[in-house]
mmCIF file of the N, C-alpha and C atoms, coordinates in Angstrom:
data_MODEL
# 
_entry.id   MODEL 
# 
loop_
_atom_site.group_PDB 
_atom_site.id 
_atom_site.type_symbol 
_atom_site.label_atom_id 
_atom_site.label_alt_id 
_atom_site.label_comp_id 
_atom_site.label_asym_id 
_atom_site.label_entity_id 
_atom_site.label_seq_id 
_atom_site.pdbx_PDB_ins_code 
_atom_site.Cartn_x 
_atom_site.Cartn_y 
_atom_site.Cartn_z 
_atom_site.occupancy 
_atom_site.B_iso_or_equiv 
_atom_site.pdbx_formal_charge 
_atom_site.auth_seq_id 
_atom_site.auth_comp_id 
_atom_site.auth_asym_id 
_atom_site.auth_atom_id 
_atom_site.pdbx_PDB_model_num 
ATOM 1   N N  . UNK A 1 1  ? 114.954 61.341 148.105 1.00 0.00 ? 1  UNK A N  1 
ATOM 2   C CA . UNK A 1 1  ? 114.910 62.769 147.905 1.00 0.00 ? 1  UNK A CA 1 
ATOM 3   C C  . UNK A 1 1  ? 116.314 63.378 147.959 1.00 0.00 ? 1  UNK A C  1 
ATOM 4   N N  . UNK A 1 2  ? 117.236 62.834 148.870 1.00 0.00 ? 2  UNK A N  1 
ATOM 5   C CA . UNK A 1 2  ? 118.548 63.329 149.006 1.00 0.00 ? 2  UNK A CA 1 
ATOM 6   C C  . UNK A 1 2  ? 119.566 62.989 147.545 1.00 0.00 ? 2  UNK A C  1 
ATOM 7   N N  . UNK A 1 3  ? 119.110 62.062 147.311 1.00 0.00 ? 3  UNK A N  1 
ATOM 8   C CA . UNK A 1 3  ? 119.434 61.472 146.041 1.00 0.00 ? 3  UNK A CA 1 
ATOM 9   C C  . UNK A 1 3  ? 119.447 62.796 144.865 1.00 0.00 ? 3  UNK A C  1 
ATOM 10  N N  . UNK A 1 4  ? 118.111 63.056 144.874 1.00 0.00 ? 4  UNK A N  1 
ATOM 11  C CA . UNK A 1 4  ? 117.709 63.287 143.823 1.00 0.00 ? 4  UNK A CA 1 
ATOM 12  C C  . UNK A 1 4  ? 118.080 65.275 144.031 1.00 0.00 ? 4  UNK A C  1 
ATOM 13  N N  . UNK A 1 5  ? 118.240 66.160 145.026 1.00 0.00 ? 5  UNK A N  1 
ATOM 14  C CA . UNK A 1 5  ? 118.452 67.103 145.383 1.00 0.00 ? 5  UNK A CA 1 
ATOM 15  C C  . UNK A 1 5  ? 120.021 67.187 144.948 1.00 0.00 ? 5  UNK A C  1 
ATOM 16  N N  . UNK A 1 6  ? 121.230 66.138 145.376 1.00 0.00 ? 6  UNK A N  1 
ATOM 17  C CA . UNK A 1 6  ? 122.110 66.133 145.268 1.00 0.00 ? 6  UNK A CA 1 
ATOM 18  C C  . UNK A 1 6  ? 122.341 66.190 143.311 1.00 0.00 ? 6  UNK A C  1 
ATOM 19  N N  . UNK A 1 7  ? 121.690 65.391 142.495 1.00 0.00 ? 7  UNK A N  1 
ATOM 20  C CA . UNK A 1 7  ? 121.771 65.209 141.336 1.00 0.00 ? 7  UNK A CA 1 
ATOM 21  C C  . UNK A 1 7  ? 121.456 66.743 140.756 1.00 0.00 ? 7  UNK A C  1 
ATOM 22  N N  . UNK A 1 8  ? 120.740 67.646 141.059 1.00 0.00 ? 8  UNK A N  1 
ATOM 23  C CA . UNK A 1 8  ? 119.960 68.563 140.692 1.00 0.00 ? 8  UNK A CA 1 
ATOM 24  C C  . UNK A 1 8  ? 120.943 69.598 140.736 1.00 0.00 ? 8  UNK A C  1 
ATOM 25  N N  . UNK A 1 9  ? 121.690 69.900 142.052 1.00 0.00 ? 9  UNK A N  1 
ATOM 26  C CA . UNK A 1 9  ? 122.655 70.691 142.666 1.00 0.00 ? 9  UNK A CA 1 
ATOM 27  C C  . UNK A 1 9  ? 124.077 70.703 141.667 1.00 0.00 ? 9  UNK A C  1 
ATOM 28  N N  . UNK A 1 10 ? 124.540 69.074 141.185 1.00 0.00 ? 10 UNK A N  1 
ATOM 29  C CA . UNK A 1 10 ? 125.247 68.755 140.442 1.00 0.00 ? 10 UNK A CA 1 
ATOM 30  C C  . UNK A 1 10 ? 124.873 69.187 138.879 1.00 0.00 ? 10 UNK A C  1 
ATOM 31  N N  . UNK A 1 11 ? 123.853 69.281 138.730 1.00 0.00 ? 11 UNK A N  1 
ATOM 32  C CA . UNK A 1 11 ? 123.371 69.322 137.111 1.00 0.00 ? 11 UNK A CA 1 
ATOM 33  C C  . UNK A 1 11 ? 123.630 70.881 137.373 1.00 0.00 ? 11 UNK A C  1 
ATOM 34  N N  . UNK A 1 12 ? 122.982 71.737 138.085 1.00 0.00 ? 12 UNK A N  1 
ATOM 35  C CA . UNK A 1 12 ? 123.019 73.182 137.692 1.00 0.00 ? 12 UNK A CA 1 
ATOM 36  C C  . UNK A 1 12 ? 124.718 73.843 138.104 1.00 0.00 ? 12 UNK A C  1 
ATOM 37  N N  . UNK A 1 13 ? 125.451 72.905 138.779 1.00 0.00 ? 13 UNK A N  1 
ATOM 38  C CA . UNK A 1 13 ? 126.824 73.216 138.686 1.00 0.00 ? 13 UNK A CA 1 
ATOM 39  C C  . UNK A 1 13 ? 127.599 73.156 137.262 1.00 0.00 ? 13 UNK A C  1 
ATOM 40  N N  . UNK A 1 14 ? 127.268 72.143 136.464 1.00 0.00 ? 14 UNK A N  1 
ATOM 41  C CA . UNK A 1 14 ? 127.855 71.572 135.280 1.00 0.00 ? 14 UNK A CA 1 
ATOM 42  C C  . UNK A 1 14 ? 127.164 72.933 134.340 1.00 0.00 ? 14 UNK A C  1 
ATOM 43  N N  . UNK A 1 15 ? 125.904 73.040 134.179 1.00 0.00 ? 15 UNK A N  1 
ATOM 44  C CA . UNK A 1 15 ? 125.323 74.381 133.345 1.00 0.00 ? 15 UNK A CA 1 
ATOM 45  C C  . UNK A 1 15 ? 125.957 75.202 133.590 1.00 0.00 ? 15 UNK A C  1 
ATOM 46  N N  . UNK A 1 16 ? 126.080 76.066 134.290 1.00 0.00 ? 16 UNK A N  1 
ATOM 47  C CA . UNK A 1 16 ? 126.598 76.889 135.129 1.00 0.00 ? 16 UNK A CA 1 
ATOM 48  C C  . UNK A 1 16 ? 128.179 77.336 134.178 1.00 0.00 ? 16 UNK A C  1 
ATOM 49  N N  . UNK A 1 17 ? 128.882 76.265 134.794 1.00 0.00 ? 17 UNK A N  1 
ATOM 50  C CA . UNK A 1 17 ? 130.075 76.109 134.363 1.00 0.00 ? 17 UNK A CA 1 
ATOM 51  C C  . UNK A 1 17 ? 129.959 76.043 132.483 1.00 0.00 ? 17 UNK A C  1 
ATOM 52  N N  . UNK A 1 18 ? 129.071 75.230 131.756 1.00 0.00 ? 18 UNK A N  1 
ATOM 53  C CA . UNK A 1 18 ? 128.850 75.438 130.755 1.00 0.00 ? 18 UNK A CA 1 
ATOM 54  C C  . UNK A 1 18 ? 128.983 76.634 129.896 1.00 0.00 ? 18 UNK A C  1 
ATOM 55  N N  . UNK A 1 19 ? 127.849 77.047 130.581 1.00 0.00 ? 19 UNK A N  1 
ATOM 56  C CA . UNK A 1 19 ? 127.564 78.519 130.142 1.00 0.00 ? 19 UNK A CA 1 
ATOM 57  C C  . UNK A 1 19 ? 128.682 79.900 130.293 1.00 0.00 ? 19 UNK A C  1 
ATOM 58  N N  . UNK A 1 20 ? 129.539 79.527 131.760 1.00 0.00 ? 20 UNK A N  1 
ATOM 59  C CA . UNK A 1 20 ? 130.554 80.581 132.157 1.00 0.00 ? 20 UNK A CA 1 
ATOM 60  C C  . UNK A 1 20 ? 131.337 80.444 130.269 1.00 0.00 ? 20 UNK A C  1 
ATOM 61  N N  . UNK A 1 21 ? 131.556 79.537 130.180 1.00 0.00 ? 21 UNK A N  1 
ATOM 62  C CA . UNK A 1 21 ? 132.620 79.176 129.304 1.00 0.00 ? 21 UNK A CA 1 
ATOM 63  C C  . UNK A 1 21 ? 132.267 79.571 127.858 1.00 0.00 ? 21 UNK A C  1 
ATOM 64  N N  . UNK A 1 22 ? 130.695 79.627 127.651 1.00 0.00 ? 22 UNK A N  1 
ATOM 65  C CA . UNK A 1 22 ? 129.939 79.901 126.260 1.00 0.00 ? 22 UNK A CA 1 
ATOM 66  C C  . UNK A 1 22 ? 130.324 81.063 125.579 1.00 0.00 ? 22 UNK A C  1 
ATOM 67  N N  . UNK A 1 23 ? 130.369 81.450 124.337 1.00 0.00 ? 23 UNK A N  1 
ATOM 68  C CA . UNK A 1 23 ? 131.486 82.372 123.617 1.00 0.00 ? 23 UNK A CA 1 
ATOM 69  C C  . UNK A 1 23 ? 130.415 83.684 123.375 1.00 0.00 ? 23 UNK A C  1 
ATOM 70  N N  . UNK A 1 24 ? 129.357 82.538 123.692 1.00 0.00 ? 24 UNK A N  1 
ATOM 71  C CA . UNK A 1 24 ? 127.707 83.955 123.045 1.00 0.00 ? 24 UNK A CA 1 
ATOM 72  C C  . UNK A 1 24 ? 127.069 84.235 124.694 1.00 0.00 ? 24 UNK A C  1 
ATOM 73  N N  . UNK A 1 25 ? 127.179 83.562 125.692 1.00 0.00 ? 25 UNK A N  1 
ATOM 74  C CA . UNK A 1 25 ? 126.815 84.178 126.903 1.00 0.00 ? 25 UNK A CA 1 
ATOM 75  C C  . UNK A 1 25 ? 127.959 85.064 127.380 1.00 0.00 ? 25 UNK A C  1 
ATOM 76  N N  . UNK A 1 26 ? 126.682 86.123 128.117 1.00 0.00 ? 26 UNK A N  1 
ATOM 77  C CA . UNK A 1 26 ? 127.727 87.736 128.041 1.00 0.00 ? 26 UNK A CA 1 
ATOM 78  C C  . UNK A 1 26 ? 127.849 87.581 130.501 1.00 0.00 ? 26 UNK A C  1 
ATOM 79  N N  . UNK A 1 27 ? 127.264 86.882 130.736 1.00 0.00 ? 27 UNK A N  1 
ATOM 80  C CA . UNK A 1 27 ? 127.206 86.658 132.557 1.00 0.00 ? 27 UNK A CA 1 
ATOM 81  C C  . UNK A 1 27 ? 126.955 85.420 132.727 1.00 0.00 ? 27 UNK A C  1 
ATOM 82  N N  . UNK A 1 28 ? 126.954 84.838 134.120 1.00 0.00 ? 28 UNK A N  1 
ATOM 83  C CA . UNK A 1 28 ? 126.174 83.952 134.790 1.00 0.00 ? 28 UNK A CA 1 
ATOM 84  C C  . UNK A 1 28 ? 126.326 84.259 135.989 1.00 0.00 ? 28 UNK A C  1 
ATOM 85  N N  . UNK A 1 29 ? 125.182 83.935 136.542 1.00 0.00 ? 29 UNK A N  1 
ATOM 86  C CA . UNK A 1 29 ? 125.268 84.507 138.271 1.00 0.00 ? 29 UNK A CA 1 
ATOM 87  C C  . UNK A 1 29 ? 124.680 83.139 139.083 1.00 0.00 ? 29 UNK A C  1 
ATOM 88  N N  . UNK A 1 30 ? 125.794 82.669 139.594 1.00 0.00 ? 30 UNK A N  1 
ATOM 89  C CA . UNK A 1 30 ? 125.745 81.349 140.366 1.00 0.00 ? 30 UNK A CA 1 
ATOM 90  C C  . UNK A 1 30 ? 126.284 81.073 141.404 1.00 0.00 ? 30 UNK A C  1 
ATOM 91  N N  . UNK A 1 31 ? 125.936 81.297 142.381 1.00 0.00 ? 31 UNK A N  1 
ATOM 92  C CA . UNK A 1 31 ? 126.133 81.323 144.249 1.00 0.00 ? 31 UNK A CA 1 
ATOM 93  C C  . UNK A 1 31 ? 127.219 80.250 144.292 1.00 0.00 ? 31 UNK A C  1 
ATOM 94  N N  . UNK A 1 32 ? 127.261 79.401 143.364 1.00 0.00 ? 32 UNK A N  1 
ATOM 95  C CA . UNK A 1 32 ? 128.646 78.443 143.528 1.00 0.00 ? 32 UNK A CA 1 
ATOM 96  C C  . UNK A 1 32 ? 129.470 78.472 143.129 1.00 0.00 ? 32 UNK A C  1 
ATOM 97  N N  . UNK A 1 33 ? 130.004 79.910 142.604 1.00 0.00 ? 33 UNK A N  1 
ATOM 98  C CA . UNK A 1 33 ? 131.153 80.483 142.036 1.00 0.00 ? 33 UNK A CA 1 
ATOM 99  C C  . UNK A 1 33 ? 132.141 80.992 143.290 1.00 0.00 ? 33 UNK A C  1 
ATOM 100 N N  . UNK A 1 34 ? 133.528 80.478 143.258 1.00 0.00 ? 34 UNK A N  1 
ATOM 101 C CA . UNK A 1 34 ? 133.804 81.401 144.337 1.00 0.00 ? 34 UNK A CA 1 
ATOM 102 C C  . UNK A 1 34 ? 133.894 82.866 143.770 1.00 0.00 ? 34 UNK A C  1 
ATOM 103 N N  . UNK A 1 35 ? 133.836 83.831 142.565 1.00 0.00 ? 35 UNK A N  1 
ATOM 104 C CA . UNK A 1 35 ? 134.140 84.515 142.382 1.00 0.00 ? 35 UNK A CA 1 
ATOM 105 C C  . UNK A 1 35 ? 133.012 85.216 142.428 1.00 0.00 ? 35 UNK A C  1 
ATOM 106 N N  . UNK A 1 36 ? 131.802 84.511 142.989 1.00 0.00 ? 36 UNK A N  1 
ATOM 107 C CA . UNK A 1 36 ? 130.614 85.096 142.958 1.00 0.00 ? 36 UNK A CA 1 
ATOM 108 C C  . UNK A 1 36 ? 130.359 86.354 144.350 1.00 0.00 ? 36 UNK A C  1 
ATOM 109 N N  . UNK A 1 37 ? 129.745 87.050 144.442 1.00 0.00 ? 37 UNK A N  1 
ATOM 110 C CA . UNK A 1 37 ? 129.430 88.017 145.631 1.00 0.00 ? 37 UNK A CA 1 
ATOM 111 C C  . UNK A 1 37 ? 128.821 87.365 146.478 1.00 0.00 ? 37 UNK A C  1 
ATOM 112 N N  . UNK A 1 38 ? 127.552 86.247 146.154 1.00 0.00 ? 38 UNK A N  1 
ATOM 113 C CA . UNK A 1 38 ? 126.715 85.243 147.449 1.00 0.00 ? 38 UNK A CA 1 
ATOM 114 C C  . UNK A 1 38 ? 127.210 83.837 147.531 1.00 0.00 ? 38 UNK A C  1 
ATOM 115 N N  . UNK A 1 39 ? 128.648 83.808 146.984 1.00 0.00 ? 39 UNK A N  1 
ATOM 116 C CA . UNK A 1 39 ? 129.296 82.559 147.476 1.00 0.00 ? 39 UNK A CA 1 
ATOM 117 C C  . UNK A 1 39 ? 129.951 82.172 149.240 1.00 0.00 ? 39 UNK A C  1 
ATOM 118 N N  . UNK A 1 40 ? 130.281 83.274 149.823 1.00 0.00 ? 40 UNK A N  1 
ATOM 119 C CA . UNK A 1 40 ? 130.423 82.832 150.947 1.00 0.00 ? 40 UNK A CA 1 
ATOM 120 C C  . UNK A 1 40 ? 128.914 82.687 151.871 1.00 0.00 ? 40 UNK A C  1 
ATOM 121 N N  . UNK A 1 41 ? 127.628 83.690 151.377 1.00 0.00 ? 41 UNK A N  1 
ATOM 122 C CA . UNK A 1 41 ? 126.864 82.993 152.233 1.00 0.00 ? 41 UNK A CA 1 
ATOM 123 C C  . UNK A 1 41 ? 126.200 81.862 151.572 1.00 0.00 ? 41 UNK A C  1 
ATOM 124 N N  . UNK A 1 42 ? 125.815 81.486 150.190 1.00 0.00 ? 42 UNK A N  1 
ATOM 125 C CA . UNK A 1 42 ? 125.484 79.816 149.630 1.00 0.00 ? 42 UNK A CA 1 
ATOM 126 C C  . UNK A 1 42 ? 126.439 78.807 150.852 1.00 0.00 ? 42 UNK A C  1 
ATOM 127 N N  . UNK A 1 43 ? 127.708 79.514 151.135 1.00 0.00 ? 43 UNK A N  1 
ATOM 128 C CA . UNK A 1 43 ? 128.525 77.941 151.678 1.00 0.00 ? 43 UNK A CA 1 
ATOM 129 C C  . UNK A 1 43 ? 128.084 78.045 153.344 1.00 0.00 ? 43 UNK A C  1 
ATOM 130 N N  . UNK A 1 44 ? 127.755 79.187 153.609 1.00 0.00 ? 44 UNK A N  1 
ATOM 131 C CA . UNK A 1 44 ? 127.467 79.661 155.089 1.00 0.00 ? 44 UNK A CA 1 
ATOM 132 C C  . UNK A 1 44 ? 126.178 78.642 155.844 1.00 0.00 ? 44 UNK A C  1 
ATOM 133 N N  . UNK A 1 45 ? 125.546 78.767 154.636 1.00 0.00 ? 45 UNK A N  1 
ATOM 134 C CA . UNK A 1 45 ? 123.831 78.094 154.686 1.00 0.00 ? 45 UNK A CA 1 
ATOM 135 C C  . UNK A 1 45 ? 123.481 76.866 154.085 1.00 0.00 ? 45 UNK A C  1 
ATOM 136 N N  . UNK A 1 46 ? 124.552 76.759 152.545 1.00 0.00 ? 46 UNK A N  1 
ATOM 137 C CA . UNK A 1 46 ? 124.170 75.796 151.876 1.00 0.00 ? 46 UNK A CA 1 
ATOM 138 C C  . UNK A 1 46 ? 125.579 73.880 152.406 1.00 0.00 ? 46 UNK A C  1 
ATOM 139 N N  . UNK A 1 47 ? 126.313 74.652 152.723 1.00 0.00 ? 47 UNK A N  1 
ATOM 140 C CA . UNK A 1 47 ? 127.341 74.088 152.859 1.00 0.00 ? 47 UNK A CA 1 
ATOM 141 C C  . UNK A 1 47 ? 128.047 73.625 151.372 1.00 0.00 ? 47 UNK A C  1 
ATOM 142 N N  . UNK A 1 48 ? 128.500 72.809 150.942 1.00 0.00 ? 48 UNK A N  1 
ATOM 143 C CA . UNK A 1 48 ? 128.988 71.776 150.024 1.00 0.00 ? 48 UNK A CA 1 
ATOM 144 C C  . UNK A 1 48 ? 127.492 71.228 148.693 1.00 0.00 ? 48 UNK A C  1 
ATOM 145 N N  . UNK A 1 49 ? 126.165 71.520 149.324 1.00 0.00 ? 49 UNK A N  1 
ATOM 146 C CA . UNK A 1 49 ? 125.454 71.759 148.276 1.00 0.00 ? 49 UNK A CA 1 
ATOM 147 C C  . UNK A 1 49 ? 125.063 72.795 147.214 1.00 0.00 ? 49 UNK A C  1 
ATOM 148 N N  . UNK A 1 50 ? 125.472 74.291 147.887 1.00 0.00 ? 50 UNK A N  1 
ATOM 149 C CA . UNK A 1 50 ? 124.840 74.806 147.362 1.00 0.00 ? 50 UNK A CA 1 
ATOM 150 C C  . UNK A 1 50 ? 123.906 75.535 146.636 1.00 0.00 ? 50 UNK A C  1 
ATOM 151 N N  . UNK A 1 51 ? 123.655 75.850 145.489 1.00 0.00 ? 51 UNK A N  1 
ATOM 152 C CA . UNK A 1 51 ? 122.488 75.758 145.336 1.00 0.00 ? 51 UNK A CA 1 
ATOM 153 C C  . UNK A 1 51 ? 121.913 75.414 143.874 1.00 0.00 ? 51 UNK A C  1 
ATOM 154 N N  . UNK A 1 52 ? 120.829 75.355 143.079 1.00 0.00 ? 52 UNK A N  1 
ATOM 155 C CA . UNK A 1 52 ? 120.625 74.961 141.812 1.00 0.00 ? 52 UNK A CA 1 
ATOM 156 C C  . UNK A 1 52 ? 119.955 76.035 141.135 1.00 0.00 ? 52 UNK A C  1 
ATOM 157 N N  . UNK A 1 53 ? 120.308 77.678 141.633 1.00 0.00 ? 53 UNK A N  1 
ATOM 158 C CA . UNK A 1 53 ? 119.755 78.329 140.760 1.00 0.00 ? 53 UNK A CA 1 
ATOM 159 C C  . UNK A 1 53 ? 120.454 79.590 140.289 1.00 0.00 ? 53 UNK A C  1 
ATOM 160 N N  . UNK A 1 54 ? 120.121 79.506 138.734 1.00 0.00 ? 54 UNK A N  1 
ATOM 161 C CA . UNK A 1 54 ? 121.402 80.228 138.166 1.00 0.00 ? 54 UNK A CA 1 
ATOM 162 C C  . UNK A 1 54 ? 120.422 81.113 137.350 1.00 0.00 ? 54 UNK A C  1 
ATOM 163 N N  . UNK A 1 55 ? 120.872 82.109 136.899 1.00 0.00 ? 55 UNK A N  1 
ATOM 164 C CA . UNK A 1 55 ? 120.866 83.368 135.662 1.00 0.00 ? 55 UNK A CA 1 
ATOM 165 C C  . UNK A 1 55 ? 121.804 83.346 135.043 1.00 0.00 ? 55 UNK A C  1 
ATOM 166 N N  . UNK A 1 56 ? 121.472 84.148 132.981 1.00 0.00 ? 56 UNK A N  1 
ATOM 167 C CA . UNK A 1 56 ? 122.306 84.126 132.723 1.00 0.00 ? 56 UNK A CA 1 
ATOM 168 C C  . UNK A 1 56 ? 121.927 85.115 131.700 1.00 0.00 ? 56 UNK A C  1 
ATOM 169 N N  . UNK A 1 57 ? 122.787 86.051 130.702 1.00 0.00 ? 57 UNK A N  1 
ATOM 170 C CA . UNK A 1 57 ? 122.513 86.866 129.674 1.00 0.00 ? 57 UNK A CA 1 
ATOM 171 C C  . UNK A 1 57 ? 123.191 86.430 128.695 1.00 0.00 ? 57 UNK A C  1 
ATOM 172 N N  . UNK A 1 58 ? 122.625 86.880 127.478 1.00 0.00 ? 58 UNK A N  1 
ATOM 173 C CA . UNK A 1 58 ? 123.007 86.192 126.322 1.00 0.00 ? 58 UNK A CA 1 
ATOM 174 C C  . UNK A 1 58 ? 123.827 87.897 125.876 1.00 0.00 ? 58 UNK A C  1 
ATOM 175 N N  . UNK A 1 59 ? 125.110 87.254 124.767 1.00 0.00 ? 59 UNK A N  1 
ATOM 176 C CA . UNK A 1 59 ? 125.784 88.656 124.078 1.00 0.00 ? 59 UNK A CA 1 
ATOM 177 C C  . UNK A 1 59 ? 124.791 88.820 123.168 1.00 0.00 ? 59 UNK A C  1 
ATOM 178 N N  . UNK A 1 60 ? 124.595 90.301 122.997 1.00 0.00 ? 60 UNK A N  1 
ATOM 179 C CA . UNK A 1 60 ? 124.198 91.002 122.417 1.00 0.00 ? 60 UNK A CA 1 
ATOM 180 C C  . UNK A 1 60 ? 122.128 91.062 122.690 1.00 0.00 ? 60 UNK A C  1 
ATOM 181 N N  . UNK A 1 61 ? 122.002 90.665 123.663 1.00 0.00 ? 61 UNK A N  1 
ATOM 182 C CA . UNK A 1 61 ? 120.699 90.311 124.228 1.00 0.00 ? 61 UNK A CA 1 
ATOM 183 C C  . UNK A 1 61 ? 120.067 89.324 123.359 1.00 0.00 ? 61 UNK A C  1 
ATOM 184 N N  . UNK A 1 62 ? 118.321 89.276 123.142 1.00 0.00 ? 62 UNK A N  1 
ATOM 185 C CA . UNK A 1 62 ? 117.619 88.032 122.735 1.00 0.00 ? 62 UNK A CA 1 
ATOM 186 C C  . UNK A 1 62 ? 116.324 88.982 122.364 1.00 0.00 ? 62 UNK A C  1 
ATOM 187 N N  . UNK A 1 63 ? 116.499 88.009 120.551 1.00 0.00 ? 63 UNK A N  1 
ATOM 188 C CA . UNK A 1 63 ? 115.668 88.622 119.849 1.00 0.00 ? 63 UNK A CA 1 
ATOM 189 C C  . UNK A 1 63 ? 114.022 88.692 120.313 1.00 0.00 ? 63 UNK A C  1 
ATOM 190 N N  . UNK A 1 64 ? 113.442 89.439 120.706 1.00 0.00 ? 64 UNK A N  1 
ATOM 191 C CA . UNK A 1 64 ? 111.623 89.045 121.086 1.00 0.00 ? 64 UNK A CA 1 
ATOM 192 C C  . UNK A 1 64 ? 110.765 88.074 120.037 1.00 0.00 ? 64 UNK A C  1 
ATOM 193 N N  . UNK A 1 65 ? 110.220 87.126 120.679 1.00 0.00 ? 65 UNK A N  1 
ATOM 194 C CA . UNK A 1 65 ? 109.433 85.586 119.857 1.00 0.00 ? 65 UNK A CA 1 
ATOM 195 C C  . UNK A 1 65 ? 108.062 86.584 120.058 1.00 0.00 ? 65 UNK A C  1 
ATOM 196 N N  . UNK A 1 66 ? 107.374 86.934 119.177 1.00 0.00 ? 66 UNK A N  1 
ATOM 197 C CA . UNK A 1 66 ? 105.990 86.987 119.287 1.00 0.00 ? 66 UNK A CA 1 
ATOM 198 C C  . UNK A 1 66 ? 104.952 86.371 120.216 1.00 0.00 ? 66 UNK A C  1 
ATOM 199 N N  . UNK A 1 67 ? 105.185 84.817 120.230 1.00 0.00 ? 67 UNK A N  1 
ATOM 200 C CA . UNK A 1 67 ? 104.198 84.282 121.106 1.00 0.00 ? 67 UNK A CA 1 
ATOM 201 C C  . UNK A 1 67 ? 105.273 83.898 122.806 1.00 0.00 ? 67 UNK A C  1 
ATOM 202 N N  . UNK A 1 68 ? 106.307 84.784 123.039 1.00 0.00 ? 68 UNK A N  1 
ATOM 203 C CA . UNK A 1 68 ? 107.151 84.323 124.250 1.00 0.00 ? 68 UNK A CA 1 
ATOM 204 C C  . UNK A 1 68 ? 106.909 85.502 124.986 1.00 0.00 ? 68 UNK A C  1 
ATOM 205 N N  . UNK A 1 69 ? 106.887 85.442 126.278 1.00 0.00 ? 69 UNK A N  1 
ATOM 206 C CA . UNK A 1 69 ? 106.878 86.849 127.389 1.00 0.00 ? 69 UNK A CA 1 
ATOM 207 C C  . UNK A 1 69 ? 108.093 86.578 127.279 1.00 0.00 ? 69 UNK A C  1 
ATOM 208 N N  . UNK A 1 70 ? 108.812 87.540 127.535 1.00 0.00 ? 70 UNK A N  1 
ATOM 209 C CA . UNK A 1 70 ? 110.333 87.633 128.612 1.00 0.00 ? 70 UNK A CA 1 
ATOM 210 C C  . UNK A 1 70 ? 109.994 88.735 129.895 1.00 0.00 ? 70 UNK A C  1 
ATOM 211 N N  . UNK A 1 71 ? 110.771 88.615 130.750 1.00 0.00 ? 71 UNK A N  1 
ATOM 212 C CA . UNK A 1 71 ? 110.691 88.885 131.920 1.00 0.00 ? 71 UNK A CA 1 
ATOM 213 C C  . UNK A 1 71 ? 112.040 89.715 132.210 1.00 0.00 ? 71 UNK A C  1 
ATOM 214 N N  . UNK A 1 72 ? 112.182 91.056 133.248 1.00 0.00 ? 72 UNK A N  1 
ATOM 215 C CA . UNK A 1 72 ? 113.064 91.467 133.262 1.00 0.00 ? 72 UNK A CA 1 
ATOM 216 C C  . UNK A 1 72 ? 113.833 91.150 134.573 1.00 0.00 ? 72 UNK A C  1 
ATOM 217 N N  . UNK A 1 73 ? 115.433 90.888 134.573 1.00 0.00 ? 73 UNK A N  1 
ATOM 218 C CA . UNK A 1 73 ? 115.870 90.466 136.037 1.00 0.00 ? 73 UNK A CA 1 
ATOM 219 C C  . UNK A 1 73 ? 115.230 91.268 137.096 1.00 0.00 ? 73 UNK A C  1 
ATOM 220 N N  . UNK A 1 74 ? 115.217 90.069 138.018 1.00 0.00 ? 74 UNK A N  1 
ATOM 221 C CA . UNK A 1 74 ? 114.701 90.819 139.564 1.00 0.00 ? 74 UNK A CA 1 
ATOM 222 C C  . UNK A 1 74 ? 116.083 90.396 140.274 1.00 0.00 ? 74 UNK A C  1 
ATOM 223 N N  . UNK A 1 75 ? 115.814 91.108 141.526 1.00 0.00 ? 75 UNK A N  1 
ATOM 224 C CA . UNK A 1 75 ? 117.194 90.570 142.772 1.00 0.00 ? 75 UNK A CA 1 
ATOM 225 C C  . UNK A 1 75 ? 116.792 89.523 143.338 1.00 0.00 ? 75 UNK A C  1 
ATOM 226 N N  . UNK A 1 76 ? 117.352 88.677 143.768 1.00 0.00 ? 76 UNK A N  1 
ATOM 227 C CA . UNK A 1 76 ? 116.826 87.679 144.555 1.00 0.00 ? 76 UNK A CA 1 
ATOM 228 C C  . UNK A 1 76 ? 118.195 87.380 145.540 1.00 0.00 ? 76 UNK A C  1 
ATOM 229 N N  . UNK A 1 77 ? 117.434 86.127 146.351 1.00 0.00 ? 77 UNK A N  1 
ATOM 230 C CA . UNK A 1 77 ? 118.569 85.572 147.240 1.00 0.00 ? 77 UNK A CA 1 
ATOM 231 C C  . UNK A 1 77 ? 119.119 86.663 148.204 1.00 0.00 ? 77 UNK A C  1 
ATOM 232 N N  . UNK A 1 78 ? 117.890 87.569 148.763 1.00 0.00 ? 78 UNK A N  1 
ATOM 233 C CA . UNK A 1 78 ? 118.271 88.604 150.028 1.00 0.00 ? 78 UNK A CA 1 
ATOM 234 C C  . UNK A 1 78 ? 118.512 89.284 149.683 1.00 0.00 ? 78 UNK A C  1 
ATOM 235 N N  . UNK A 1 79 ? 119.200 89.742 148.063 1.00 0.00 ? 79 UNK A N  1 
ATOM 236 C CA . UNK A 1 79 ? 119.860 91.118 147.559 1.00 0.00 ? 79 UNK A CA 1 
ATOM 237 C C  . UNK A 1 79 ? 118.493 92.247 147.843 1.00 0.00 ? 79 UNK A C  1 
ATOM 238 N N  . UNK A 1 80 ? 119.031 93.314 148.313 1.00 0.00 ? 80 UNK A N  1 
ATOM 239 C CA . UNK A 1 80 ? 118.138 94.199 147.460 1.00 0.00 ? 80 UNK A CA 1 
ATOM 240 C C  . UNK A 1 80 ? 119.002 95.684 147.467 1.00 0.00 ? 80 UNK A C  1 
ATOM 241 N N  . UNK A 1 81 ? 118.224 96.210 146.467 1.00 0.00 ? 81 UNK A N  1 
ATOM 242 C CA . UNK A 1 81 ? 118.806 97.140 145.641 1.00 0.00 ? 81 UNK A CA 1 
ATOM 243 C C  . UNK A 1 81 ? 118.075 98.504 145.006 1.00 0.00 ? 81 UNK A C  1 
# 
């Protein structure tokens, strides 16, 4: 399980970083950023793992699919607002 938590933690770091870099994503909000606002408490709690869950917005938003819900951001991770 440690195995496999550690791999997971690593995969959504690499996305993450992916996406920061993407020319058509307009954010990403990832607790393992130091430039992030919940990066000192991810390291407070998470230590050196972290965590594996990210958001992200696309430029110019995302066209509506007929048969797709979309969902609008919520706060998470203690924020509230």
């Amino acid at each position: 399980m440690a195995l496999r938590v550690a791999r997971h933690v690593e995969n959504a770091r690499r996305v993450a970083e992916f996406l920061r870099d993407h020319s058509r994503v307009a954010w990403v909000n990832y607790a393992g950023f130091p430039d992030s606002p919940l990066y000192p408490m991810a390291k407070k709690y998470l230590g050196s793992q972290c965590c594996s869950l990210l958001t992200f917005g696309v430029k110019g938003g995302l066209k509506p699919v007929p048969s797709v819900q979309c969902f609008s951001p919520i706060q998470a991770n203690g924020q509230h607002g």
